[in-house]
KESETOR-539050 format. One record per residue: residue in one letter; x, y, z of N, C-alpha, C in turn. Coordinates in steps of 0.001 Angstrom, whole numbers, padded with zeros to 6 digits, always signed. Layout:
AXYZXYZXYZ
...
This chain:
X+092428+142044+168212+092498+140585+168366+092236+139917+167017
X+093140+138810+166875+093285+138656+165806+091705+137552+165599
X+090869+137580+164231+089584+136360+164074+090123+135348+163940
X+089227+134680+164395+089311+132871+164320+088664+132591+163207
X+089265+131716+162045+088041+131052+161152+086862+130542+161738
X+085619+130550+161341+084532+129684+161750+084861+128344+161011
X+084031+127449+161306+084517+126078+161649+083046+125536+160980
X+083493+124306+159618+082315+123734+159723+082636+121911+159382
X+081781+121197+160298+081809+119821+160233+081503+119322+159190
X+081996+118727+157936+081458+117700+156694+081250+116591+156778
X+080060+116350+156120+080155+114957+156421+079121+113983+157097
X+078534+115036+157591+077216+114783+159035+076213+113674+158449
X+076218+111788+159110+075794+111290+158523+074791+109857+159550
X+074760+110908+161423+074493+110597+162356+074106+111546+163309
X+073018+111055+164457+072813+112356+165035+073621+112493+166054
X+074023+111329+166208+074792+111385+167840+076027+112271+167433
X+076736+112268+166210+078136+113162+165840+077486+114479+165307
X+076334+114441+164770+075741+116247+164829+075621+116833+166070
X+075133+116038+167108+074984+116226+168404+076208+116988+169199
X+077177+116278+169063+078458+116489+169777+079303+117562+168952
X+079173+117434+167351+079442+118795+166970+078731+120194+167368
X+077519+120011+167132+077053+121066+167531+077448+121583+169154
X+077574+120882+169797+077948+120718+171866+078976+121796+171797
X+080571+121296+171123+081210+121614+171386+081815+123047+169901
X+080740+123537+169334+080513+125149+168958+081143+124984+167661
X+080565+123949+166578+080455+123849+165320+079629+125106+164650
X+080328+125372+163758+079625+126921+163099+078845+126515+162377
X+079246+125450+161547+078067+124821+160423+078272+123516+160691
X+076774+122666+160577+077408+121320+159854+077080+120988+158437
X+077614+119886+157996+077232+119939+156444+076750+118584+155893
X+075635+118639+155491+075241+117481+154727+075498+116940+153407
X+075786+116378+152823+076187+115694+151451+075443+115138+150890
X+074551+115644+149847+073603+115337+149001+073949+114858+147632
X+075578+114539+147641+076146+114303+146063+076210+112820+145970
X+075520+112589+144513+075522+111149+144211+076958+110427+144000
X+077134+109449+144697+078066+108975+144775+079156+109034+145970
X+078503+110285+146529+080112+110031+147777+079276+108890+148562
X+080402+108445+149875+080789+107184+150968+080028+108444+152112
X+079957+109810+151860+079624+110739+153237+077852+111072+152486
X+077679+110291+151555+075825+111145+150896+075061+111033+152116
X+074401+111608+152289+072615+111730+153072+071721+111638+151945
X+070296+110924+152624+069456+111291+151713+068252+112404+152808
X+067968+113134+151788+066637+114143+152339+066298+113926+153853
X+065905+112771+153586+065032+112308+155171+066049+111817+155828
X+066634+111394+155690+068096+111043+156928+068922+112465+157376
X+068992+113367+156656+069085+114558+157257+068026+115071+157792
X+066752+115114+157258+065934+115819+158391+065154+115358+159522
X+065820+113770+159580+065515+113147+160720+066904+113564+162226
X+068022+113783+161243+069243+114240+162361+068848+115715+162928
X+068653+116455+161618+068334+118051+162530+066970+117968+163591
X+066386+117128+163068+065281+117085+164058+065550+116739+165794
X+066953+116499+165524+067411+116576+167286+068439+117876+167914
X+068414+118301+166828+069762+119467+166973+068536+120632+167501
X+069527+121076+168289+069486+122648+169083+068785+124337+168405
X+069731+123754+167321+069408+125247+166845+070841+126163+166314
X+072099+125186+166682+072877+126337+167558+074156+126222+166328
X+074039+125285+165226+074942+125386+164229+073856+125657+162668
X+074491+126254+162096+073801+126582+160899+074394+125504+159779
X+073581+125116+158629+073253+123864+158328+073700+124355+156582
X+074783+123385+156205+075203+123911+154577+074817+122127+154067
X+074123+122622+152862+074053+121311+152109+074803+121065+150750
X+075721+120339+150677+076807+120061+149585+076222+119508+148443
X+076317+120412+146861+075685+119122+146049+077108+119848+145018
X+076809+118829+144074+077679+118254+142826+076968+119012+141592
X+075841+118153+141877+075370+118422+139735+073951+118586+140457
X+073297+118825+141311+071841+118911+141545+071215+120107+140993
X+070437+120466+139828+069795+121075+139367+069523+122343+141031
X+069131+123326+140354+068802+124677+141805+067628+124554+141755
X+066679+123956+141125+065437+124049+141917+065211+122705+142778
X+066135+121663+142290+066522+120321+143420+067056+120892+144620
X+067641+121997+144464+068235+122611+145978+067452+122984+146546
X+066493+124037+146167+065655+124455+146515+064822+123638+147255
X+064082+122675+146643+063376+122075+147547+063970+120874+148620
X+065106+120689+148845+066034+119886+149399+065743+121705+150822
X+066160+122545+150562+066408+122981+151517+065114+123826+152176
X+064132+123567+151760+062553+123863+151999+062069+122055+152918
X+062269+121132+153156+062711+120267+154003+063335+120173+155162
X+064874+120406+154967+066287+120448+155399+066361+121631+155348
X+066538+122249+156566+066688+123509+156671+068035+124671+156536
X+068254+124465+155489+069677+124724+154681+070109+126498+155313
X+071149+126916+155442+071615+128359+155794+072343+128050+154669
X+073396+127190+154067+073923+127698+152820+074147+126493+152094
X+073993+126630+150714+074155+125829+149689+075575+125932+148912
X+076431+124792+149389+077657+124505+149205+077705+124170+147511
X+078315+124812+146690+078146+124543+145612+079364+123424+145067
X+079882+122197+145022+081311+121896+144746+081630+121094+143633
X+080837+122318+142520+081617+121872+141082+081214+123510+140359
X+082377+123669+139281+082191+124674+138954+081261+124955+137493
X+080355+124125+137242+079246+123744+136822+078377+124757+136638
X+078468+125554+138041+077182+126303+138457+077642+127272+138186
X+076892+128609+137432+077018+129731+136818+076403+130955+137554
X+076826+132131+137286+076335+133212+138304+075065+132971+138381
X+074212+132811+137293+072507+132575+137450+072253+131970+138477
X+072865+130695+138691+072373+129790+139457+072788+130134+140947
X+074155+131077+141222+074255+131386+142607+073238+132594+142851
X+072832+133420+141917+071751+134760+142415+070745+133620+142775
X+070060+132878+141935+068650+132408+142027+068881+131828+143389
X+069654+131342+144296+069987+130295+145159+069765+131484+146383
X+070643+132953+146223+070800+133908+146978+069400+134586+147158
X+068631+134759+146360+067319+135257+146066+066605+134463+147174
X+066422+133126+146934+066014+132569+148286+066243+132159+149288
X+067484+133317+149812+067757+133604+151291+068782+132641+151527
X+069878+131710+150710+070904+130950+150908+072056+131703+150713
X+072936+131189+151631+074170+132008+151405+074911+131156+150516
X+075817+131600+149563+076414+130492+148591+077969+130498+148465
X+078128+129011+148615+079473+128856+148474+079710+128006+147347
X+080993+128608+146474+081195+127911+145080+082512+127800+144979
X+082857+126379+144275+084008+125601+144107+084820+126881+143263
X+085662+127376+143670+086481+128005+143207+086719+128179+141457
X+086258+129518+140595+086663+129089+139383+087435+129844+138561
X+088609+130758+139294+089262+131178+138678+089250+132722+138738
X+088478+133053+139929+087626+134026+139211+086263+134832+138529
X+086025+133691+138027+085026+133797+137068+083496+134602+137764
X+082576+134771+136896+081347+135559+137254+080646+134799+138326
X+080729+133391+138692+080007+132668+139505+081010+133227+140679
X+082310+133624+140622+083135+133782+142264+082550+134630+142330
X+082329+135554+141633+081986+136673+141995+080467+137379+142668
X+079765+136746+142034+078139+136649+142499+078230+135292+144522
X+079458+134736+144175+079059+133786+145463+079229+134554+146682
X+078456+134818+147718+079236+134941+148838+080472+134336+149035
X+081076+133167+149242+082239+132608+149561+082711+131950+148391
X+084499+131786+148071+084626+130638+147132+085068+129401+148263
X+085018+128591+147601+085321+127308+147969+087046+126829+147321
X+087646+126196+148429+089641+125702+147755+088802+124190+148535
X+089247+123398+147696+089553+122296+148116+090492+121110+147156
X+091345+120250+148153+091989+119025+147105+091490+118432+146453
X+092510+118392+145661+091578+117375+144233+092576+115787+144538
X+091847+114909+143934+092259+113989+143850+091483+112939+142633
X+091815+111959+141647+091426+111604+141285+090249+110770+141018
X+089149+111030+140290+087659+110438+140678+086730+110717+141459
X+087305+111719+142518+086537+111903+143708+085975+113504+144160
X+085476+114112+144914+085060+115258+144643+085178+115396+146003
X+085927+116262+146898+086146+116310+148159+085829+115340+149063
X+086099+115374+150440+086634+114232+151060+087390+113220+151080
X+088479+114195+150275+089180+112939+150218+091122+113004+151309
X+091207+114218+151635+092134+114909+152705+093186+115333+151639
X+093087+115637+150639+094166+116262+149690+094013+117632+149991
X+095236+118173+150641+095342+119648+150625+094739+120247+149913
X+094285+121656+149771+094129+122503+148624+095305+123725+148452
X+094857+124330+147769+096517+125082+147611+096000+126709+148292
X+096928+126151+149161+096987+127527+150698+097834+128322+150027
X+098490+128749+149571+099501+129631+149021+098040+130558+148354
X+097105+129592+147342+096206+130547+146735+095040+131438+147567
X+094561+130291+148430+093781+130737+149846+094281+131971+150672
X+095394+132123+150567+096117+133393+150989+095698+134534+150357
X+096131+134385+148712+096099+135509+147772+094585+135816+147495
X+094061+134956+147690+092201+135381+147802+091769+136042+148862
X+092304+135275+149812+092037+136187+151246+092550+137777+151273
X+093705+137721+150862+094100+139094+151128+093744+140111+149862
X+092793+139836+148798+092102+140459+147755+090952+140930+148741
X+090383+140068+149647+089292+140694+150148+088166+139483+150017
X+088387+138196+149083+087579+137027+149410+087389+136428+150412
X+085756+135824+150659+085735+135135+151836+086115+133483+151206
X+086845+133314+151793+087634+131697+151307+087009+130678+152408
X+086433+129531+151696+086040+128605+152538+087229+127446+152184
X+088376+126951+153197+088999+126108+153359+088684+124537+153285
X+089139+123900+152865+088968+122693+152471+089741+121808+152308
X+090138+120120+152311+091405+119160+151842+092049+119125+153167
X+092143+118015+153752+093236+117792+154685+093492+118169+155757
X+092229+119043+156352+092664+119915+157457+091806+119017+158731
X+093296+119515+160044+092958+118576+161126+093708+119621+161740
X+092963+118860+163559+094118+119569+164312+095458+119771+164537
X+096009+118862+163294+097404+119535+163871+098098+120218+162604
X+097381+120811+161604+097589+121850+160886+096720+123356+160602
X+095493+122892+161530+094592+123792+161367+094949+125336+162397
X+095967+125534+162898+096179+126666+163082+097161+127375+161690
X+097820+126603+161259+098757+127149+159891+097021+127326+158653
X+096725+126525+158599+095311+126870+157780+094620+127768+157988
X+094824+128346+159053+093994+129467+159511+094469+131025+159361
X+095836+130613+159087+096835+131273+158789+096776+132146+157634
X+096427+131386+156696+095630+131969+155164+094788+133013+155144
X+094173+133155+156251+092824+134224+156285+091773+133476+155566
X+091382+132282+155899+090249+132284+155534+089121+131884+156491
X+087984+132367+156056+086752+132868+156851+085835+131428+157289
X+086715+130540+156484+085447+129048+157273+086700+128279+157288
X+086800+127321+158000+087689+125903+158151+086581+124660+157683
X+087214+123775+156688+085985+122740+156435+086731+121768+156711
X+086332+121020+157864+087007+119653+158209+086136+118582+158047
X+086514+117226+157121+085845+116421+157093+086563+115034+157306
X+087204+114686+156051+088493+113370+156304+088666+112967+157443
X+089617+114018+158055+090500+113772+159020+089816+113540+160417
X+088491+113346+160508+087520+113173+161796+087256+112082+161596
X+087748+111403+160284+086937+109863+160576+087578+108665+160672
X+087456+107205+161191+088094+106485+161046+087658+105562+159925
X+087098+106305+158621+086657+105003+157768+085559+106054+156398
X+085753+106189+155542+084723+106978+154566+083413+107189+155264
X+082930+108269+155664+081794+108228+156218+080938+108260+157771
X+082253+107777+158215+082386+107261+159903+083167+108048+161080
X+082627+109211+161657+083369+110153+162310+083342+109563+163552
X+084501+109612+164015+085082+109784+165678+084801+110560+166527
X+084068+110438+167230+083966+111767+168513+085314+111718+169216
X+085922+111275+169489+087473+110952+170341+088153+112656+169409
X+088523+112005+167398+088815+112854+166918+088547+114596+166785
X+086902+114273+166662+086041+115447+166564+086034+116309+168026
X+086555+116059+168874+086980+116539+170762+087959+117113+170402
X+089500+116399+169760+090447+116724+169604+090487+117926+169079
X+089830+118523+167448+089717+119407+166520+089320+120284+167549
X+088285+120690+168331+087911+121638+169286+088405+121683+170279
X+088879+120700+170805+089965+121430+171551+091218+122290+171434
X+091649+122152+170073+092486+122815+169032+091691+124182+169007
X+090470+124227+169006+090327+125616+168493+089730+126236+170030
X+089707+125758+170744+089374+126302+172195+090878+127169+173167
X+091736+126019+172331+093011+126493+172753+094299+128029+171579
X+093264+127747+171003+094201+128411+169538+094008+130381+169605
């Protein structure tokens, strides 16, 4: 039987939509700790949301430029399972030291380089000008393929919704990251939408 990508929600910036992600069998959700996005959390607004959650999705926190011992204690708070890395900034040092204390690490894709290699997962996501994910720009699935079938765990990213996320899945890669396309507004997720996406994968 063929695997299903696991599935993780971006974006999480309410409890009532952590709530309902988690309900309906979100693998991760993800918080946004990067200065400047329309989707940021701060510290305590995330660990006021997990403080209603179950238990039952494991919890990635997204940063940009945050120093690793800022992660560190961000996820000694916020009870982090993996530290989303999404700039390629961060150097193998910084994914061991991150791994050392029990985070699984995902890093913005770099070519290759010694940081893919030390990460548990790379990260594909669209680029678009000024902005640093979330913004629904594809990433390039053609490459998500050729990583996948090297033997990388590829975390998916850019543009993905239910009505491409079975061709996305297609790629072989090991997480689906949906964020954009759940919301009606930077920041502002739909449960109507976020039903839809799982029902897509209930049926898929």
């Amino acid at each position: 039987m063929k695997r299903h990508p696991l599935v993780k929600v971006c974006g999480i910036r309410d409890a009532a939509i952590a709530l309902l992600a988690e309900s309906l069998g979100a693998d991760y959700l993800g918080f946004i700790f990067a200065e400047g996005s329309p989707r940021r959390v701060t510290v305590g607004e995330a660990a006021a949301i997990v403080a209603h959650l179950a238990g039952k999705s494991r919890l990635a926190g997204v940063f940009t430029d945050a120093p690793v011992d800022r992660i560190l204690a961000i996820a000694a708070i916020v009870p982090l399972s993996v530290a989303q890395l999404h700039s390629r900034d961060y150097g193998a040092d910084d994914v061991s030291v991150l791994k050392a204390a029990g985070l699984e690490v995902w890093r913005l894709y770099g070519g290759g380089d010694e940081a893919d290699d030390a990460a548990d997962a790379v990260l594909l996501d669209g680029a678009a000008r000024g902005a640093v994910g979330g913004t629904g720009v594809r990433a390039d699935w053609e490459l998500a393929r050729r990583l996948a079938a090297e033997g990388r765990r590829v975390v998916l990213a850019g543009g993905i919704s239910a009505k491409n996320a079975t061709a996305a899945a297609e790629t072989g890669c090991a997480v689906l990251d949906v964020n954009s396309s759940l919301e009606t507004a930077p920041g502002v997720k739909s449960m109507q939408a976020l039903r839809e996406f799982f029902e897509w994968k209930s049926q898929s």
